[in-house]
VONU-575414 format. One record per residue: residue in three letters; x, y, z of N, C-alpha, C, O, CB in turn. Coordinates in steps of 0.02 Angstrom, whole numbers, plus 50000, padded with zeros to 5 digits. Each point is the difference from the previous one (the first is absolute). Glycine has a CB too. Example, Ala and Ser with C-alpha at 12.3 -4.5 7.8 and 13.67 -1.06 7.14 Angstrom:
// residues 2
+------+-------+-------+-------+-------+-------+-------+-------+-------+-------+-------+-------+-------+-------+-------+-------+
| nuro |  n.c1 |  n.c2 |  n.c3 | ca.c1 | ca.c2 | ca.c3 |  c.c1 |  c.c2 |  c.c3 |  o.c1 |  o.c2 |  o.c3 | cb.c1 | cb.c2 | cb.c3 |
+------+-------+-------+-------+-------+-------+-------+-------+-------+-------+-------+-------+-------+-------+-------+-------+
|  ALA | 50660 | 49716 | 50390 | 49955 | 50059 | 50000 | 50045 | 50060 | 50000 | 50052 | 49999 | 50033 | 49853 | 49942 | 50029 |
|  SER | 50077 | 50112 | 49902 | 50042 | 50059 | 50003 | 49961 | 50055 | 50037 | 50025 | 50055 | 50008 | 50034 | 49913 | 49884 |
+------+-------+-------+-------+-------+-------+-------+-------+-------+-------+-------+-------+-------+-------+-------+-------+
// end
This chain:
// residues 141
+------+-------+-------+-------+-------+-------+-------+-------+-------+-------+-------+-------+-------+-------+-------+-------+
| nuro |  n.c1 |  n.c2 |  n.c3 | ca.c1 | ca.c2 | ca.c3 |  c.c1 |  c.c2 |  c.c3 |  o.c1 |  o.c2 |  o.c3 | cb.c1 | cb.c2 | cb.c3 |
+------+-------+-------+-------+-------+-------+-------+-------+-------+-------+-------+-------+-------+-------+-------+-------+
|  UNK | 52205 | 49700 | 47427 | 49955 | 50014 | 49946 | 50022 | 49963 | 49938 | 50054 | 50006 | 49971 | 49919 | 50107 | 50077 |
|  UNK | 49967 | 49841 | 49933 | 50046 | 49963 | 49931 | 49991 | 50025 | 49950 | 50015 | 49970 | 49948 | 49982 | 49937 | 50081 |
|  UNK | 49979 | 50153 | 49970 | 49975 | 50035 | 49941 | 50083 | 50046 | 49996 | 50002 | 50021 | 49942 | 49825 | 49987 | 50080 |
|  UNK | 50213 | 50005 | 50001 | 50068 | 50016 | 49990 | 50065 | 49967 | 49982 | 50055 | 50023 | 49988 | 49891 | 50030 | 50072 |
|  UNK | 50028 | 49876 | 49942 | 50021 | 49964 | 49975 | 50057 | 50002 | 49953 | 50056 | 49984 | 50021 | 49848 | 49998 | 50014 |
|  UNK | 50081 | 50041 | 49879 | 50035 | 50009 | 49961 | 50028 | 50067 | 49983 | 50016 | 50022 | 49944 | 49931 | 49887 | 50035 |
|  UNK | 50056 | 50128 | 50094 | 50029 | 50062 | 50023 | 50100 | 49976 | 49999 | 50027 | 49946 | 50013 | 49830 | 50099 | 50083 |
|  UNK | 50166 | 50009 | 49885 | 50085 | 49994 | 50019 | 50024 | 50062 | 50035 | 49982 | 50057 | 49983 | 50046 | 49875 | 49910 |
|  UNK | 50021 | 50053 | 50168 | 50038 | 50017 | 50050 | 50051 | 50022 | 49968 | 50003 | 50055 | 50027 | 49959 | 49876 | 50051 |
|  UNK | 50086 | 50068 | 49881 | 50071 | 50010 | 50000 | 50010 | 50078 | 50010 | 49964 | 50047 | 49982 | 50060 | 49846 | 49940 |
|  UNK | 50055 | 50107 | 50122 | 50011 | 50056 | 50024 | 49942 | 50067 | 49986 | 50002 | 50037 | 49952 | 50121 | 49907 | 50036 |
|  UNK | 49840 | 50058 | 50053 | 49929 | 50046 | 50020 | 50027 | 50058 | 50019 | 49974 | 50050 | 49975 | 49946 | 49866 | 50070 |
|  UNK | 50133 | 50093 | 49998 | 50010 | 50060 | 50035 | 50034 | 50039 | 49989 | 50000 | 50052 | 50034 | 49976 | 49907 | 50022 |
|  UNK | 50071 | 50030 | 49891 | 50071 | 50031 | 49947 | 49945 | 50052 | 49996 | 49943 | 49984 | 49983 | 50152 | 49916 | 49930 |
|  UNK | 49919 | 50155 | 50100 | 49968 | 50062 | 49972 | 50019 | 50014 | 49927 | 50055 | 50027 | 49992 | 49947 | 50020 | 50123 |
|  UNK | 49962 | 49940 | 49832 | 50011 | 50036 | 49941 | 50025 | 50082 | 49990 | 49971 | 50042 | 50034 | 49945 | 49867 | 49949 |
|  UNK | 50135 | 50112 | 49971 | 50021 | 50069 | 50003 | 49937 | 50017 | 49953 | 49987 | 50059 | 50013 | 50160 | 49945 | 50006 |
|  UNK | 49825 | 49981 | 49951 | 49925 | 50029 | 49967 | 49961 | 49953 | 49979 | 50013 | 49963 | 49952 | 50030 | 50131 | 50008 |
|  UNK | 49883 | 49903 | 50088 | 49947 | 49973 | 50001 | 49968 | 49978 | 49921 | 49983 | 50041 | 49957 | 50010 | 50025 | 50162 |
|  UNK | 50004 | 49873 | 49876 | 49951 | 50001 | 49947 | 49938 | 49985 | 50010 | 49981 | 49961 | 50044 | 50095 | 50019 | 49900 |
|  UNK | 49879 | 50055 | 50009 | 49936 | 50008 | 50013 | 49957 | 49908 | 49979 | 49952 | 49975 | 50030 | 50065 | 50195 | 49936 |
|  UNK | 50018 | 49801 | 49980 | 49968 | 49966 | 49991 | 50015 | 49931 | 50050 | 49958 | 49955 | 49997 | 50027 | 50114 | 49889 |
|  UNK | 50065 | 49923 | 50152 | 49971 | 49943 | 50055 | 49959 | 50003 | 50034 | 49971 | 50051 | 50019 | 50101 | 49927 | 49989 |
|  UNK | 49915 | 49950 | 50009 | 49923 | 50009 | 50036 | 50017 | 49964 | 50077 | 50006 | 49939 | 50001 | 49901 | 50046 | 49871 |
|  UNK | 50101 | 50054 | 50191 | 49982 | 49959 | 50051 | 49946 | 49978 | 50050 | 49944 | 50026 | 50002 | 50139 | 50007 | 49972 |
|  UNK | 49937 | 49920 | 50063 | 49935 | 49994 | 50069 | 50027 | 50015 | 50045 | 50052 | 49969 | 50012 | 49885 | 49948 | 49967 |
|  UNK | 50042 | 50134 | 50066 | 50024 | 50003 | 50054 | 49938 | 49974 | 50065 | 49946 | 50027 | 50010 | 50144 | 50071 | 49925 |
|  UNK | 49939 | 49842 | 50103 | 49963 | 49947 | 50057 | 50012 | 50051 | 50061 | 50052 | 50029 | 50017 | 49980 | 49826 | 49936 |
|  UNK | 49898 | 50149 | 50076 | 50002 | 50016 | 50071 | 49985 | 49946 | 50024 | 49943 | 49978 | 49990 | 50033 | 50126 | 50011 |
|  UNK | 50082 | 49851 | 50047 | 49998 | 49933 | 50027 | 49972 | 50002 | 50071 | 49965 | 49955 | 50024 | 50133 | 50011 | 49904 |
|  UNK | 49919 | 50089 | 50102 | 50002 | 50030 | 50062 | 49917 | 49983 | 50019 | 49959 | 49978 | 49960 | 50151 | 50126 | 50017 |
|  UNK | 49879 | 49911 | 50093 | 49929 | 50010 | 50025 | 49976 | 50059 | 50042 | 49975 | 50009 | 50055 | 50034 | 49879 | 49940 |
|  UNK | 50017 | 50157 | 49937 | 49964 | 50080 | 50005 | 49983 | 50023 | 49948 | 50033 | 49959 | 49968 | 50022 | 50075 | 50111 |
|  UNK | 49930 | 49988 | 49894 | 49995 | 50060 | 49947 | 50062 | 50059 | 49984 | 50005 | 50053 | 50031 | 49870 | 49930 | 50010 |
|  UNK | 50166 | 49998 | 49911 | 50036 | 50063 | 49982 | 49975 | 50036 | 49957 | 49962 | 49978 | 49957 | 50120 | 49978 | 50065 |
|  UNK | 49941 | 50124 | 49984 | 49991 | 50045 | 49965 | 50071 | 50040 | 49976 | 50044 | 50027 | 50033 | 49839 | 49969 | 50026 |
|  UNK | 50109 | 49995 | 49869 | 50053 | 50044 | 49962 | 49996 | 50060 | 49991 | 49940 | 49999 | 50015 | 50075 | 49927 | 49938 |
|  UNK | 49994 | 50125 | 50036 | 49998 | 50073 | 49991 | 50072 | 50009 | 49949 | 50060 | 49988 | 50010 | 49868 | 50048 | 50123 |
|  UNK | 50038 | 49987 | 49818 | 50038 | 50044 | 49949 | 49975 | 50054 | 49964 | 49946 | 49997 | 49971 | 50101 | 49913 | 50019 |
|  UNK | 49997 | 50149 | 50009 | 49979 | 50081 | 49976 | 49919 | 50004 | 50025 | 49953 | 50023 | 49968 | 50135 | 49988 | 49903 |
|  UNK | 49911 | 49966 | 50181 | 49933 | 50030 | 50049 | 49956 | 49953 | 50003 | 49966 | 49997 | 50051 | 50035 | 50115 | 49918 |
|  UNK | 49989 | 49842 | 49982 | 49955 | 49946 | 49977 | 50018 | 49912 | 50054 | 50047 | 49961 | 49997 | 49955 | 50120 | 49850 |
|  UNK | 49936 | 49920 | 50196 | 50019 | 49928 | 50034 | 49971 | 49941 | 49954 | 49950 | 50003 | 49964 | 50042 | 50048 | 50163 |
|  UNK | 50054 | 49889 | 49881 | 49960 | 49941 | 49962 | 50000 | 49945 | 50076 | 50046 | 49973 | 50031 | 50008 | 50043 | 49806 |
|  UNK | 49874 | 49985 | 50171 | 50006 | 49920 | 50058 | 49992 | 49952 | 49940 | 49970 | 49994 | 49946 | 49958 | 50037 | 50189 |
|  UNK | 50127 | 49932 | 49916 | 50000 | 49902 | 49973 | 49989 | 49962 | 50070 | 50043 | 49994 | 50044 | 50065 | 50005 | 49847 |
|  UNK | 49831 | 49977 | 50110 | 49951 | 49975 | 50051 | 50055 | 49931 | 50025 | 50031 | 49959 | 49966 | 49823 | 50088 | 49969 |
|  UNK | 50139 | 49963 | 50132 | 50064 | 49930 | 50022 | 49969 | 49937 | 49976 | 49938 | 49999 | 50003 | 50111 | 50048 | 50118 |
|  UNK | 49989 | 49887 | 49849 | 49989 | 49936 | 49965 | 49973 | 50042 | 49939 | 49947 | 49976 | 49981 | 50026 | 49921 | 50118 |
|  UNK | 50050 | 50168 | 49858 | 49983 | 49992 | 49938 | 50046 | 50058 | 49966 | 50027 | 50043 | 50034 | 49847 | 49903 | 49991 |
|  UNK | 50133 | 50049 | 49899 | 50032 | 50005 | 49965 | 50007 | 50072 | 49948 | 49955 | 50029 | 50031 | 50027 | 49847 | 50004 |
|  UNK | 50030 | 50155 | 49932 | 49983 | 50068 | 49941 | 50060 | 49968 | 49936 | 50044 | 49956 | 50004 | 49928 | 50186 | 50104 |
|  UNK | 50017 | 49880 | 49862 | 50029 | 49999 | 49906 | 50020 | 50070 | 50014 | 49956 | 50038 | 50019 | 49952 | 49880 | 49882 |
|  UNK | 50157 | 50107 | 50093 | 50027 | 50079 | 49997 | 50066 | 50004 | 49965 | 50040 | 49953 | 49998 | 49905 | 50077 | 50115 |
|  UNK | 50061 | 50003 | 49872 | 50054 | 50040 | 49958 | 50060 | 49986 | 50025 | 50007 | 49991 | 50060 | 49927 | 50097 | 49914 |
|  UNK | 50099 | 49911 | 49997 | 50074 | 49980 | 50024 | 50028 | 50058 | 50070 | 50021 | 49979 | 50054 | 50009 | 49973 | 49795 |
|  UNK | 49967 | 50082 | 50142 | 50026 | 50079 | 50023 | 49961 | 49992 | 50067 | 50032 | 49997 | 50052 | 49979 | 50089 | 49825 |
|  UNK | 49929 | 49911 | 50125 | 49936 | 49991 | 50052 | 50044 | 49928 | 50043 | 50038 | 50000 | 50049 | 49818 | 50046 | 49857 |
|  UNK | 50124 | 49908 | 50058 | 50046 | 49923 | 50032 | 50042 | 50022 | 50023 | 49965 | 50011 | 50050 | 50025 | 49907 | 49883 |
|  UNK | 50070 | 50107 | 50085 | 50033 | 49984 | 50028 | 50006 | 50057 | 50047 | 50027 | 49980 | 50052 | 50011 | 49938 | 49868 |
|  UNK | 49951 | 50129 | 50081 | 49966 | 50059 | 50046 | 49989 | 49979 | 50070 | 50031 | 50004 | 50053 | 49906 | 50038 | 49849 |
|  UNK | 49988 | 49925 | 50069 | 49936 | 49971 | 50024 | 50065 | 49938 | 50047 | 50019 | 50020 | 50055 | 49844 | 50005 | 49817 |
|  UNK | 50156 | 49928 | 50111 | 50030 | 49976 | 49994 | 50051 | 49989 | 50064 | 49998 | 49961 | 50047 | 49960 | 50067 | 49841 |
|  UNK | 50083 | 50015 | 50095 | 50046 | 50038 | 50070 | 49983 | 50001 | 50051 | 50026 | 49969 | 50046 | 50004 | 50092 | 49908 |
|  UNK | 49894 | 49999 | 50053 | 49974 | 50011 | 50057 | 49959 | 49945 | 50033 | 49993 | 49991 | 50060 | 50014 | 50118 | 49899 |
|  UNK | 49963 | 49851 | 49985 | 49969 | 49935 | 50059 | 50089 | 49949 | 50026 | 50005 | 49974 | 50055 | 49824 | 49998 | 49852 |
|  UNK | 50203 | 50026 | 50062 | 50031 | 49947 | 50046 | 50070 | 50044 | 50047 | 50042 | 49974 | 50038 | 49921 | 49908 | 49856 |
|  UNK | 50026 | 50206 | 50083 | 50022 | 50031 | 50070 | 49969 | 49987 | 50075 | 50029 | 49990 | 50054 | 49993 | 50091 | 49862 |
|  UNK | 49918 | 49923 | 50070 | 49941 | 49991 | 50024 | 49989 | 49934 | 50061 | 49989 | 50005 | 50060 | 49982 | 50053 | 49816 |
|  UNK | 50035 | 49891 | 50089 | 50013 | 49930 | 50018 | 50062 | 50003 | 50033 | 50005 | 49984 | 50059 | 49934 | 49963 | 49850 |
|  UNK | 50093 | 50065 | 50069 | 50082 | 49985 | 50011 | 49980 | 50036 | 50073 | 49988 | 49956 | 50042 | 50107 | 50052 | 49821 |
|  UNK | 49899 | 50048 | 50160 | 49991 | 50048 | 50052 | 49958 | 49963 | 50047 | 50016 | 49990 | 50059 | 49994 | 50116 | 49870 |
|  UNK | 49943 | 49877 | 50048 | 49981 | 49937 | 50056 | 49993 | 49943 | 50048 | 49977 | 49989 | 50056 | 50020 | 50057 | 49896 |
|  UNK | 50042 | 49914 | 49984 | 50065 | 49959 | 50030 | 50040 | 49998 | 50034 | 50018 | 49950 | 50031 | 49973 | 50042 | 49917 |
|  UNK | 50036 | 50070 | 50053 | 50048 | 50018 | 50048 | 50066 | 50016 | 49976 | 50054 | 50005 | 50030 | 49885 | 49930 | 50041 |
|  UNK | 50045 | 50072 | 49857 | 50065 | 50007 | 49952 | 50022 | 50067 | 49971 | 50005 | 50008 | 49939 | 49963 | 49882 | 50030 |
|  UNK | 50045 | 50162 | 50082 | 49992 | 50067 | 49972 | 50077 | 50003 | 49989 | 50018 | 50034 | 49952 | 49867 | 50025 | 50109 |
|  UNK | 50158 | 49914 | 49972 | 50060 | 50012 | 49982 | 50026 | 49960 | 49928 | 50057 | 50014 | 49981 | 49956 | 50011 | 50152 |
|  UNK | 49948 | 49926 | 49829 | 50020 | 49971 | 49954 | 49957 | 50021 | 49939 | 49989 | 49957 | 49957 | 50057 | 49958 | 50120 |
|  UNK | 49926 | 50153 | 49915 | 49940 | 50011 | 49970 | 50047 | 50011 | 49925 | 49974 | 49987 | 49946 | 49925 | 50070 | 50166 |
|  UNK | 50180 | 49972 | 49893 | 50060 | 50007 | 49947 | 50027 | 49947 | 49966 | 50028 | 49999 | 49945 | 49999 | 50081 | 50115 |
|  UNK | 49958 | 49858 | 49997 | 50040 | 49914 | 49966 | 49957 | 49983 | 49940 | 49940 | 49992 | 50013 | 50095 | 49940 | 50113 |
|  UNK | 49983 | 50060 | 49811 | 49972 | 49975 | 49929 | 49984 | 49923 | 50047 | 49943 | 49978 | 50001 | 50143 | 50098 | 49865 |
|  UNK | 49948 | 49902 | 50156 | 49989 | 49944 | 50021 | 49937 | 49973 | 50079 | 49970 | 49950 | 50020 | 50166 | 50064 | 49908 |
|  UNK | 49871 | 50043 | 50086 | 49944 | 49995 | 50045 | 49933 | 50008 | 49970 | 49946 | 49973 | 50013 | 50128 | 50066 | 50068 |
|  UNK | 49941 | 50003 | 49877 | 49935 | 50033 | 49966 | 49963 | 49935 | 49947 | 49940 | 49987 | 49998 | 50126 | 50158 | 50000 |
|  UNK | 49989 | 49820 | 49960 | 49970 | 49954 | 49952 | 49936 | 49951 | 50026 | 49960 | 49990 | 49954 | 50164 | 50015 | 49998 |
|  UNK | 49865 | 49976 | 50085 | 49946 | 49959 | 50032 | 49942 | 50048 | 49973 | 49963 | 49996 | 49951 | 50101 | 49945 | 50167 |
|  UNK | 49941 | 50089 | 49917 | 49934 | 50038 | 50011 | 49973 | 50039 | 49937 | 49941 | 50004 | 49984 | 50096 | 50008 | 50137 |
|  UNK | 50023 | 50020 | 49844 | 49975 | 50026 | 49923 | 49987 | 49947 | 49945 | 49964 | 50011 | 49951 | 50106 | 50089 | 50072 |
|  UNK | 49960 | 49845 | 49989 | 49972 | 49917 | 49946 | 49951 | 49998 | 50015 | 49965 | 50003 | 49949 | 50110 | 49916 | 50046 |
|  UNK | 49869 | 50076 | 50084 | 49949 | 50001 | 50004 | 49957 | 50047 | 49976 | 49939 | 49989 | 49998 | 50100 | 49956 | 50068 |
|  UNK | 49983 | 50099 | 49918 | 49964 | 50049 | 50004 | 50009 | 50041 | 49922 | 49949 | 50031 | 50014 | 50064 | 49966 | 50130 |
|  UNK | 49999 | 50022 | 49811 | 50022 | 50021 | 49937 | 50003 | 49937 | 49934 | 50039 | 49954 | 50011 | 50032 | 50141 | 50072 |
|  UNK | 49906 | 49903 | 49878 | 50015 | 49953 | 49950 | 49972 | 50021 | 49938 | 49941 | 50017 | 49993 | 50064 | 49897 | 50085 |
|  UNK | 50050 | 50086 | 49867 | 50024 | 50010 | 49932 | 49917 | 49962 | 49983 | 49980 | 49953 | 50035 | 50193 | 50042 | 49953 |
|  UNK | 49790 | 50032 | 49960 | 49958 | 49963 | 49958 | 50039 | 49979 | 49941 | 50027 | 50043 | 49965 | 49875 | 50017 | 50075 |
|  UNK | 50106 | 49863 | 49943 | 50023 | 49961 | 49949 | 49982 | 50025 | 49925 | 49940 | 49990 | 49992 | 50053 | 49917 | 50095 |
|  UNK | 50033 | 50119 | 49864 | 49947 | 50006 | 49926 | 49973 | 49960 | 49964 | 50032 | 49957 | 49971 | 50016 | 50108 | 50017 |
|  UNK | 49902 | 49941 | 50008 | 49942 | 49959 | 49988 | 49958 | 49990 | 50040 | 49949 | 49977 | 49974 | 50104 | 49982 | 49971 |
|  UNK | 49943 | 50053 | 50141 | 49948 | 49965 | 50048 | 49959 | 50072 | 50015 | 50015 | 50060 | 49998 | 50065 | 49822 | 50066 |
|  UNK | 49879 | 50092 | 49947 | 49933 | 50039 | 49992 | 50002 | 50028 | 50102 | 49987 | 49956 | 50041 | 49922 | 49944 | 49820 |
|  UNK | 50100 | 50138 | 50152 | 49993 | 50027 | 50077 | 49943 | 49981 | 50045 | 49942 | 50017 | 49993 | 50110 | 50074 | 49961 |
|  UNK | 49975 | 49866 | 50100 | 49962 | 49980 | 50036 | 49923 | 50005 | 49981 | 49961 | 49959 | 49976 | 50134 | 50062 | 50095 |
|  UNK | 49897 | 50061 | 49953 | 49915 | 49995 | 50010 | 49961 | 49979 | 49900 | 49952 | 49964 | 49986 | 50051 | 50170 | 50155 |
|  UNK | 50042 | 49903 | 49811 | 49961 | 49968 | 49955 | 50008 | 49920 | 49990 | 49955 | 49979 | 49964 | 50049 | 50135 | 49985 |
|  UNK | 50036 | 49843 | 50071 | 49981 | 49952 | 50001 | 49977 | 49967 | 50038 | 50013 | 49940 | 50003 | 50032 | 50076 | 49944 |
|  UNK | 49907 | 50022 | 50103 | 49929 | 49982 | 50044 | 49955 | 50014 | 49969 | 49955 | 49959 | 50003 | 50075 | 50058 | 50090 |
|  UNK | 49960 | 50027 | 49874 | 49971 | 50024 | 49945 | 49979 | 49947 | 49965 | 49954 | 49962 | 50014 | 50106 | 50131 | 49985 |
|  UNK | 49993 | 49906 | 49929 | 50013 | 49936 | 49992 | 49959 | 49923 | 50016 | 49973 | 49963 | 49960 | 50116 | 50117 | 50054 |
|  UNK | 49916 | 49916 | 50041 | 49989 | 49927 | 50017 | 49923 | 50003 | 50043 | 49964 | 49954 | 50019 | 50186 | 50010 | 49992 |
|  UNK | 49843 | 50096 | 49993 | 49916 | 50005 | 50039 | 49964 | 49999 | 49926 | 49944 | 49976 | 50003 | 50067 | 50118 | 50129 |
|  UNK | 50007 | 49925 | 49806 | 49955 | 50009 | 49949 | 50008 | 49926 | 49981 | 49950 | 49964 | 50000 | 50057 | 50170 | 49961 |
|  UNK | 50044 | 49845 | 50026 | 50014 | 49916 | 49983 | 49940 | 49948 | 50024 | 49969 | 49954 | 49972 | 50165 | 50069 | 50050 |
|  UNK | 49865 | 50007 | 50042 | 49947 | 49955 | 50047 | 49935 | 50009 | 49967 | 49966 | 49954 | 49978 | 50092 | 50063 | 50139 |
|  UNK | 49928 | 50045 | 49883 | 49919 | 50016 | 49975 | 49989 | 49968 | 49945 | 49948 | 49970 | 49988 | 50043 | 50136 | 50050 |
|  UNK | 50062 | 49899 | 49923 | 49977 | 49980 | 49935 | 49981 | 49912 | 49986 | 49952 | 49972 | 49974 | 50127 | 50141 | 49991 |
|  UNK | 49972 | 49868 | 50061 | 49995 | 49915 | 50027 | 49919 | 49999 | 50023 | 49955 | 49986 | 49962 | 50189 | 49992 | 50098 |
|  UNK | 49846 | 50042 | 50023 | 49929 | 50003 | 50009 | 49943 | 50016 | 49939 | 49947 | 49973 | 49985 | 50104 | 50060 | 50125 |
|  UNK | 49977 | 50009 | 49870 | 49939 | 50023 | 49942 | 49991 | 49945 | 49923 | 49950 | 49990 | 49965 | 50088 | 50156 | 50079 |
|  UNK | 50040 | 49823 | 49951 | 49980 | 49955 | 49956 | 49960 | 49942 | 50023 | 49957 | 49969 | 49968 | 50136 | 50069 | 49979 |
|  UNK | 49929 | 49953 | 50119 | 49951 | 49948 | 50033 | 49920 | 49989 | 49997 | 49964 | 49951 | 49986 | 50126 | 50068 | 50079 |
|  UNK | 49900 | 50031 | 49949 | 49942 | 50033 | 49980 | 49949 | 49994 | 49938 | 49944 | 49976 | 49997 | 50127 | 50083 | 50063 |
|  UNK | 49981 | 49978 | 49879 | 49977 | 49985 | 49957 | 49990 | 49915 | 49976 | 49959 | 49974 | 49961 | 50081 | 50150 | 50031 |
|  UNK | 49998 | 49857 | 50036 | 49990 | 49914 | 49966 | 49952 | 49973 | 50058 | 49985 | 49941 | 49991 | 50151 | 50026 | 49945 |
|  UNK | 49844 | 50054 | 50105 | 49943 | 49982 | 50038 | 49945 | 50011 | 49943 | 49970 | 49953 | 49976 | 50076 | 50081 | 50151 |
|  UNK | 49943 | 50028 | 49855 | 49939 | 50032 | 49987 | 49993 | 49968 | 49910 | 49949 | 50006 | 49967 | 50065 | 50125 | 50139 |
|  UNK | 50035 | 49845 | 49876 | 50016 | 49981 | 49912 | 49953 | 49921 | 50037 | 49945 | 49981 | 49978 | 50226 | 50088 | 49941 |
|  UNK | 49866 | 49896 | 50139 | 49953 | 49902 | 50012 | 49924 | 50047 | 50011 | 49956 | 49995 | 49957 | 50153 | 49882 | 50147 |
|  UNK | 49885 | 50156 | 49938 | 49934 | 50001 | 50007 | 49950 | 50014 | 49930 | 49946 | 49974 | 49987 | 50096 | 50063 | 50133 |
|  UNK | 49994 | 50008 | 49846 | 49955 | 49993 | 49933 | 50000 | 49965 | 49965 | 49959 | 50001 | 49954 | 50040 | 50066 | 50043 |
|  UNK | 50057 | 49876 | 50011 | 50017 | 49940 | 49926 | 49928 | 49965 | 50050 | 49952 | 49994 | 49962 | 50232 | 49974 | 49976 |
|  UNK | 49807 | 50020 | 50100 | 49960 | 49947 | 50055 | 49955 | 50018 | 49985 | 49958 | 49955 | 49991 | 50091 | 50024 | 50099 |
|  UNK | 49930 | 50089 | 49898 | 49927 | 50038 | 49984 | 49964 | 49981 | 49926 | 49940 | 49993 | 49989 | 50111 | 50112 | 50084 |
|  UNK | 50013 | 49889 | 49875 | 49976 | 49977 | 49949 | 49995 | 49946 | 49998 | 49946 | 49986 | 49975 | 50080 | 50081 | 49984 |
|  UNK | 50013 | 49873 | 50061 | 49985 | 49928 | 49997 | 49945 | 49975 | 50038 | 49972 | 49948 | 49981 | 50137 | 50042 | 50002 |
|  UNK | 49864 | 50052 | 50089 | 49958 | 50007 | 50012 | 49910 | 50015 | 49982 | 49947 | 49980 | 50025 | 50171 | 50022 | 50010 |
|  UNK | 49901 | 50049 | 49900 | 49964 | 50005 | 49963 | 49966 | 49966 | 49947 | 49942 | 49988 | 49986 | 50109 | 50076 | 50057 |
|  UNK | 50019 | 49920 | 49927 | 50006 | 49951 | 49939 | 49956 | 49909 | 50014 | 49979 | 49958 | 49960 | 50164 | 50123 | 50014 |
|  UNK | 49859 | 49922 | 50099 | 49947 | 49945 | 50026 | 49955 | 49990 | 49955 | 50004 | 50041 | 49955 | 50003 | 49985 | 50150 |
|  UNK | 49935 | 49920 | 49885 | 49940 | 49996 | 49978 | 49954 | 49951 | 50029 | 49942 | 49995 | 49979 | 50110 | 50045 | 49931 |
+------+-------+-------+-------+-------+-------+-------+-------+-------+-------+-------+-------+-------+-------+-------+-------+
// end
């Protein structure tokens, strides 16, 4: 996804001793299923090949259980404890939002309105020749 682009990785999985509210992560379902998170009763699906903006606390939760998950599939249940087994799969999968970058989906957002507006200026300078043409047209004798 190049829209993650100006996303940063560094050490992701250090569990913080207290969450702060104001980082912002993505957590990637790379996989080709659908995971579902569950916290205090509440599920969040992240549709497989796509992405959520969540809370730090949520991220890495969320987080855990998809690349327990993976890992278990693989065939890697005995290395599910190795920091080092695990790093692959949580880089893919967890990433720090940079400050200043706008989160994935708003900058689809973003760039779908960009478009319209382009089209729409297009537009308008269509419709500005057709009337200059109308008057010079006019202005005939």
């Amino acid at each position: 996804m190049s829209e993650l682009s100006l996303l940063t990785n560094s050490n992701i999985m250090e569990y913080p001793t207290v969450f702060d509210e104001n980082k912002r992560y993505v957590v990637t379902n790379w996989t080709k299923e659908d995971f579902t998170g569950t916290w205090n009763g509440r599920e969040t699906v992240i549709e497989k090949g796509n992405y959520k903006e969540l809370p730090e606390y949520l991220a890495y939760h969320f987080t855990k259980h998809l690349v327990d998950r993976e890992m278990m599939k693989d065939g890697k249940t005995e290395s599910l404890a190795s920091a080092e087994a695990r790093r692959p799969y949580e880089e893919k999968t967890m990433t720090i939002l940079a400050d200043g970058v706008d989160s994935p989906a708003l900058a689809k957002i973003k760039e779908e309105i960009r478009k319209q507006v382009l089209e729409e200026s297009k537009n308008v300078k269509k419709v500005e020749k057709v009337e200059e043409s109308a008057k010079e047209f006019a202005a005939i004798k």
